[in-house]
N, C-alpha and C positions, 0 to 999 in steps of 0.2 A: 564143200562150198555151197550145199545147197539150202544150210540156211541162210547165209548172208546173201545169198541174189534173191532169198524169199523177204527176209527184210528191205533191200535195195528197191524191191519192186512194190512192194505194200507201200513205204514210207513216201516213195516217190509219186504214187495215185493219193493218199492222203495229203501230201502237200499240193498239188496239184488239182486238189477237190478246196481244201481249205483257206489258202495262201491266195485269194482272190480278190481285188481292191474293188472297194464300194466307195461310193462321194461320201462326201464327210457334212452331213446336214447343218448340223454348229458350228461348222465354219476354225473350227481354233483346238488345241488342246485342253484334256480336262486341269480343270485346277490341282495342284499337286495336294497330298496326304499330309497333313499335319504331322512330322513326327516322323516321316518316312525317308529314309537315302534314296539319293537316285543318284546317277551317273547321269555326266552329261556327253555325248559324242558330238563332234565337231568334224565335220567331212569338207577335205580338200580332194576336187576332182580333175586335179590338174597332175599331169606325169610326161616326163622330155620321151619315153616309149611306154607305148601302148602294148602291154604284152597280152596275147592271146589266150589266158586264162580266167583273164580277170575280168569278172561281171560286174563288179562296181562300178556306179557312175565315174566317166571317168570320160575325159577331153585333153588334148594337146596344147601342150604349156603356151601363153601368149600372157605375155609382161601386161599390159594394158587389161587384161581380161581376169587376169587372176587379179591385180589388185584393186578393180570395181568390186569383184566378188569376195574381198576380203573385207569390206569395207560395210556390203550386205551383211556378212557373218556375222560383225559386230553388232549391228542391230537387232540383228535376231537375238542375239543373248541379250540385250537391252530388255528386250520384250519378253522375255522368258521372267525374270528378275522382278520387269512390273507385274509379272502375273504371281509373284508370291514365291518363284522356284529358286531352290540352293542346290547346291552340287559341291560333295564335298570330292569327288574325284572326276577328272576329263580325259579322254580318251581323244586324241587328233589322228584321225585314219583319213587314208583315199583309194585313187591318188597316192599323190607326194607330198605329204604336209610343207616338208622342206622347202618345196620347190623355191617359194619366194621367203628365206629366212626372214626380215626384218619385218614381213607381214604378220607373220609366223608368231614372232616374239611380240607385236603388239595387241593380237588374240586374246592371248596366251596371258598377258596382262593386264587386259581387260577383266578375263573372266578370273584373274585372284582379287582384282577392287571390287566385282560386283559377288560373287562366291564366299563362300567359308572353304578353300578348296587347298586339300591335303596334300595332293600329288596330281601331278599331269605324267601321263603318255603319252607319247609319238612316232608315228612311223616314219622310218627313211630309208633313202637310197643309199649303197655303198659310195658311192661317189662325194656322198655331201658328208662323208667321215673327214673333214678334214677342220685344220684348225679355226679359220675365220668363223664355220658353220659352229664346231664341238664350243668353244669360248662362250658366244649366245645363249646356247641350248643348258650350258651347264648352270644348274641352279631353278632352272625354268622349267625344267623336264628332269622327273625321277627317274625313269623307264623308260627308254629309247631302244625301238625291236626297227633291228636292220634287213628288208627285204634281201636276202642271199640266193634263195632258193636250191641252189647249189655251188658247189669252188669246183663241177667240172668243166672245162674250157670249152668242151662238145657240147656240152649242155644248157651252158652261157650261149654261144653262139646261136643254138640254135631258138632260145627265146629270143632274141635280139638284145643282147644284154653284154654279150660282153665288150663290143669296141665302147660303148658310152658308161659301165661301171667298172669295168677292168677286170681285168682277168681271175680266176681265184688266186693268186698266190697273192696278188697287191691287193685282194678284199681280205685277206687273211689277216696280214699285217694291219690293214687299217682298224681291225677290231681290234688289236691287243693295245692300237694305240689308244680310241676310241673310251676302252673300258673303264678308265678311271676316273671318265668327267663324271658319271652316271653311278645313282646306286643300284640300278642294274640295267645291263646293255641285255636284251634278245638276240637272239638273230634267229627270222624265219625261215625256215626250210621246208623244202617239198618232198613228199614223198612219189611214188609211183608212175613217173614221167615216163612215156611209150618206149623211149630209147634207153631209161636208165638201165645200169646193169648191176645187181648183187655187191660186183667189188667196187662201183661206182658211190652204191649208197655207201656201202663198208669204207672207205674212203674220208668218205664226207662226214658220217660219224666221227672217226680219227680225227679230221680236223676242229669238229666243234669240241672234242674234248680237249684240244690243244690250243685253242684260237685265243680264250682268255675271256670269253664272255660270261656272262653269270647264268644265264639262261637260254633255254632251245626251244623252239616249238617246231617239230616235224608234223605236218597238217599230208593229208594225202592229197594229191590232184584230186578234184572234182570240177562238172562242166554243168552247163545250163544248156536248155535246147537252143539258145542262139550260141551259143560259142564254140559246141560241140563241131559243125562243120570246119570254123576256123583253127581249132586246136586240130583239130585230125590232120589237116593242111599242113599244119608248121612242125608239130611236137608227133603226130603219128595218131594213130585207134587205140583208146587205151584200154586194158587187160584187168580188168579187176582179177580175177585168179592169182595176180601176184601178188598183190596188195597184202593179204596177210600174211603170206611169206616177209615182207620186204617190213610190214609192221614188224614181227616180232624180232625180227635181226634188229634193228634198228632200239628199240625197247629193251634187248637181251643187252644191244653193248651198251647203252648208256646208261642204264637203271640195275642191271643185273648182275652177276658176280657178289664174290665177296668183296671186292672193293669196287663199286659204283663209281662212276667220275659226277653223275646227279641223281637227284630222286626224284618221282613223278610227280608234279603238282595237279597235272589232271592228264587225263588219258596220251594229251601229245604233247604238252609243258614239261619241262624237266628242268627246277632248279639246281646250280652246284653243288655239290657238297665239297666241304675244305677238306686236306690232305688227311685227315682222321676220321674221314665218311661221315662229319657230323654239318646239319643245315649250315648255312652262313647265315648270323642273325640280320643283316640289312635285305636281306631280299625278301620283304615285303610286299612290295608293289607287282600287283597281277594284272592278268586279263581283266575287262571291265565287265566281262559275263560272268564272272568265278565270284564275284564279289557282291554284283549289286543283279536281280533279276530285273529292275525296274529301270530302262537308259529313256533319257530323251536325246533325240537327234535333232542336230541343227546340220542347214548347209542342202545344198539341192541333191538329190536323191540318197537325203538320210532316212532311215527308219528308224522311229520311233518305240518303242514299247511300255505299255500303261496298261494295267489291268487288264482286262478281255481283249485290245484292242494292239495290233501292229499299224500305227501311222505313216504315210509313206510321203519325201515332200516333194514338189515338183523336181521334175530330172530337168527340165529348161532352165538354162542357166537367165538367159534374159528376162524370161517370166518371175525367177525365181528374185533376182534382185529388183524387179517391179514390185513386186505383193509387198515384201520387207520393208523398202523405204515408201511404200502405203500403207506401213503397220497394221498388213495383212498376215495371218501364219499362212506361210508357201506351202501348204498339205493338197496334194493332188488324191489323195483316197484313202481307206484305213480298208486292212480286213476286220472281220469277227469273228473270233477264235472261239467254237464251242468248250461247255464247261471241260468236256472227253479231251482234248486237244490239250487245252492247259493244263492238265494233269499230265498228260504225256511231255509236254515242254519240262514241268517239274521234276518229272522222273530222267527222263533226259538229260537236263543242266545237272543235278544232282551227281548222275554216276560220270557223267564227265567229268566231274570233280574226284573222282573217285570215293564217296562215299553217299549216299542213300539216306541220310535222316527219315525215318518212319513217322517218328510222334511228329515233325513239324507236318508231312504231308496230310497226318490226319487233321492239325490242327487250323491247314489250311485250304482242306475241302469239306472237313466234315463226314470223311469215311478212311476206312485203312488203306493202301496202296492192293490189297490182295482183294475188296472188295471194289474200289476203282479201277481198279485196272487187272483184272483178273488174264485175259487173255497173255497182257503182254507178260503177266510176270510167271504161265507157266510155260511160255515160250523162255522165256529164259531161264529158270528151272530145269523145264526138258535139255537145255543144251547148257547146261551145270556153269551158270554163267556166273554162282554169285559164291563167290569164297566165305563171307558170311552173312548168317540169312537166318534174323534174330528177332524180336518180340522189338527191338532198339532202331538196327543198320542194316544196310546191305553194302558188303563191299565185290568188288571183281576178281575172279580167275582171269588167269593168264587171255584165258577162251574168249571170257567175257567183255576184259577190254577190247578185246578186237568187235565184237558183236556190235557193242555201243561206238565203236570209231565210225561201224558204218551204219548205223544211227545218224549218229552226228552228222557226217557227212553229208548223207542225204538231207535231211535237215538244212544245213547251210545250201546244198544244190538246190533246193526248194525255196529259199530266201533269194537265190541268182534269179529264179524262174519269177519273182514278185519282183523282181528290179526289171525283169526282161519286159512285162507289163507298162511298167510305166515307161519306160526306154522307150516302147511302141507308139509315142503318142510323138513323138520327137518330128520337130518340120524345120526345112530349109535347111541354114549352115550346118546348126546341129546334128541335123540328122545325116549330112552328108560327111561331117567329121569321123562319127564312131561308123557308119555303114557304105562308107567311101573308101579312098586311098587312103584316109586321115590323112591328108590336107588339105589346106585352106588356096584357095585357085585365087 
């Protein structure tokens, strides 16, 4: 294990050197690239439970408050549109996009009259698997990933999740009913929870191969230095030492054998494969980081990414629908990613995907991967990380995916700690919301 707490510890001083928010002098974002895809995100920070993991902006459902703030959403894409930008794919994260469906669906159809837009994504809750919600969403949403985390009852409970999403055996069934509006259903899961146990994950594997969805993404727990107390409180201290144990079982049953039930789309994606282990051709629609490196975020405490630069917008939600309907962009900071950093982003995002393109990274710094980034690629040489390793590609060993999950990890842990930042600046109800009981007195 002692490379991976040696990477856990560098990546995590590096983000924590770099990931730093400065004012934004211009006031706005830059104009978009001629010619260039961007993905657009669209962040709903509203959820009926605030679960103890989760760093995103993110506030307690109130009817009246979510739909003033849906209402801001829409003008902020107004003003995206006047400033020149298309989006041919949308991603809806929070939160609960769900929470308030017929907001949800007027977004959503917003941004196809003002968009050239291909496919939308959306996140939801198991709860809102039900008819009146799936009817709406179907045709309006391609890919629909269900937050499950896990179908154990112990483990429900102990997030706060199971008396208000139901237990696993009734989120079971509601995917297999779920699965036909959609041309592909997710469902996300978690890895490495304090209390899970070996046959707990083995389990849960079993059911995602039997649930009916088209796709899995088992992502591992990871914490921020604010939620770190609170997660220890609810879920326990958690153990990295099991982590890649608890990876490769989980990788061995879904992707492995001579007959797979899916194949790895990137290190913790796993599309289906049909009963002759061959792709299903409609599952197309991915993660919005696997496809486009370029997303603009709308909606209060979205991040943005352009060029050198991560944009971060106001976490105040009242602030946040002030600036908008003063056809102000809500940007409370941006970091400055040096040129070293963005290379590493590239190398990063790449082997998450599971493969390494060479010729583009020379073509898009200017030097080779082994002359940029020299250190990291004999660190992963030395720990035989890369199954091939060509004049072309680099793809991953067994070893390797695991090096890069905690990578990525860290990576996303260090995206938590630039939310924790702006989180910090939070006054009054708001800040008594997420750093209170979470409720409103």
């Amino acid at each position: 294990m002692l490379s991976e707490r040696m990477l856990t510890t560098v990546v995590r001083a590096m983000t924590d050197k770099t990931l730093m928010l400065h004012p934004v002098p211009e006031g706005t974002l830059p104009d978009p690239v001629e010619g260039r895809p961007y993905t657009l995100y669209v962040h709903v920070p509203f959820c009926e439970r605030l679960c103890p993991y989760c760093s995103f902006n993110r506030f307690p459902y109130r009817e009246q408050r979510a739909r003033d703030y849906f209402k801001a959403l829409r003008q902020e894409m107004r003003m995206l549109a006047a400033q020149g930008y298309d989006f041919e794919s949308v991603y809806v994260g929070g939160g609960t996009p769900t929470v308030d469906i017929d907001e949800l669906c007027e977004t959503i159809d917003l941004a196809r009259d003002l968009f050239h837009v291909k496919e939308v994504n959306s996140e939801t809750n198991p709860n809102h698997l039900i008819p009146e919600y799936l009817d709406k969403l179907q045709g309006r949403i391609q890919r629909l990933s269900v937050g499950v985390q896990s179908f154990d009852d112990g483990l429900l409970r102990q997030m706060d999740r199971y008396e208000k999403y139901g237990c696993g055996a009734e989120i079971f069934e509601r995917i297999g009913e779920a699965a036909p509006y959609f041309e592909s259903l997710n469902v996300d899961m978690i890895f490495n929870f304090p209390t899970q146990t070996e046959d707990i994950l083995i389990s849960d594997c079993e059911k995602i191969a039997t649930c009916g969805c088209h796709q899995t993404t088992f992502s591992p727990l990871y914490q921020s230095h604010a939620t770190t107390r609170k997660m220890e409180e609810v879920l326990g201290r958690m153990d990295y030492d099991k982590e890649r144990r608890f990876y490769h079982i989980l990788d061995d049953i879904l992707a492995g054998g001579e007959r797979p039930f899916f194949e790895r789309r990137t290190l913790w994606t796993f599309n289906r494969l049909d009963e002759n282990c061959e792709r299903k051709q409609h599952l197309e629609v991915d993660e919005y980081a696997v496809a486009y490196e370029e997303c603009v975020g709308i909606g209060s405490g979205s991040i943005t990414h352009l060029g050198d630069n991560l944009f971060v917008n106001t976490f105040n939600l009242e602030e946040y629908g002030e600036m908008v309907h003063a056809g102000v962009t809500p940007l409370l900071g941006k970091t400055d990613l040096p040129r070293r950093d963005l290379m590493r982003y590239k190398f990063l995002l790449q082997l998450y995907s599971l493969r390494f393109d060479k010729h583009e990274f020379e073509r898009d710094f200017g030097v080779s991967v082994e002359r940029g980034l020299p250190v990291e690629m004999a660190f992963m040489r030395a720990n035989k990380a890369f199954a091939t390793d060509n004049d072309d590609e680099l793809t991953l060993t067994r070893a390797g995916r695991y090096l890069v999950v905690v990578l990525y990890r860290q990576y996303l842990a260090g995206l938590n700690n630039l939310r924790e930042q702006a989180r910090s600046k939070l006054t009054g109800l708001e800040h008594d919301l997420l750093f209170g009981d979470g409720t409103e007195k």
